[in-house]
FIVEX-241079 format. One record per residue (C-alpha): residue number from 0; z negated, x negated, y negated. Coordinates in steps of 0.1 Angstrom, whole numbers. Layout:
<drennus>
DRENNU  nr     z     x     y
DRENNU NUM     Z     X     Y
...
</drennus>
This chain:
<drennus>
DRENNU  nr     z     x     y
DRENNU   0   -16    53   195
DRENNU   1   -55    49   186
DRENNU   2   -75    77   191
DRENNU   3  -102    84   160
DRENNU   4  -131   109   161
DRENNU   5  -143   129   129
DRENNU   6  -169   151   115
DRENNU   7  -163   182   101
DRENNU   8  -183   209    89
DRENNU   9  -174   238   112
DRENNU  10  -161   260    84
DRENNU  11  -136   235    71
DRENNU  12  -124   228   105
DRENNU  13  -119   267   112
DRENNU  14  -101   272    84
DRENNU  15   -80   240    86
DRENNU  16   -74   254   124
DRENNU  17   -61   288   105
DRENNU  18   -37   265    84
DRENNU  19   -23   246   111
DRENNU  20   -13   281   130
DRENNU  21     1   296    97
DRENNU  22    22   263    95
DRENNU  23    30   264   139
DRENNU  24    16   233   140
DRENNU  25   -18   219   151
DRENNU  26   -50   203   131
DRENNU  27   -41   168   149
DRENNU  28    -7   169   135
DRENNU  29   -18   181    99
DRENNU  30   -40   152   101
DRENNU  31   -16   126   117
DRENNU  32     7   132    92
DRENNU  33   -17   133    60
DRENNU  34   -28    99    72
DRENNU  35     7    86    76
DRENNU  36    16    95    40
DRENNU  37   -10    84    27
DRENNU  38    -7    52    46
DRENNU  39    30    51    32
DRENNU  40    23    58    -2
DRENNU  41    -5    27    -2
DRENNU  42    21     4     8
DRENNU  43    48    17   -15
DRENNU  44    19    12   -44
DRENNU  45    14   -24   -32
DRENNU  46    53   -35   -29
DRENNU  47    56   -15   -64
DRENNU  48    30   -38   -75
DRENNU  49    42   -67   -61
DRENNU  50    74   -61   -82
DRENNU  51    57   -57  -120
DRENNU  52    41   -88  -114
DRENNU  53    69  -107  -103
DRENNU  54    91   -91  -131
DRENNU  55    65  -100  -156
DRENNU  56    62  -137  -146
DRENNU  57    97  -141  -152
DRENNU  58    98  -120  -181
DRENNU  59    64  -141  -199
DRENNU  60    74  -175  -186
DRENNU  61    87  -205  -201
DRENNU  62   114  -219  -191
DRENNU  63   100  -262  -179
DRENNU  64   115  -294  -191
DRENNU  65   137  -312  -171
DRENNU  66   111  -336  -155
DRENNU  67   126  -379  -164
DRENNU  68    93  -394  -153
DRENNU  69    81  -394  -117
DRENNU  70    47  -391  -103
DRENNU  71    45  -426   -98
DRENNU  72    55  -438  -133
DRENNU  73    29  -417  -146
DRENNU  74     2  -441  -126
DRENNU  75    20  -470  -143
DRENNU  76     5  -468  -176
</drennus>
């Protein structure tokens, strides 16, 4: 696990601090696990995302022609 370092104004971080112990847990695990949701809701935007468009490319697109010339036989002209 990668360690990161942060600036905080002092009062912020005391009264984070004050959270954390109302919650029994510490600042590093508020923070770890604000970071992992976030983190998790990004990626379950993109793959949502991901979805639409694929649904909407099959949804707007036309169906193609059965292909009876070849790329050569184009050339042939």
């Amino acid at each position: 696990m990668a360690n990161i370092t942060l600036s905080l104004d002092d009062a912020v971080i005391r009264v984070a601090r004050k959270v954390a112990i109302d919650n029994c847990t510490t600042l590093t695990a508020m923070i770890r696990a604000y970071i992992n949701s976030l983190a998790s809701r990004y990626q379950d935007n993109v793959a949502a995302s991901i979805v639409r468009v694929e649904e909407s490319f099959l949804k707007h697109s036309a169906p193609r022609a059965k292909r009876t010339r070849g790329r050569d036989d184009l050339y042939d002209r």
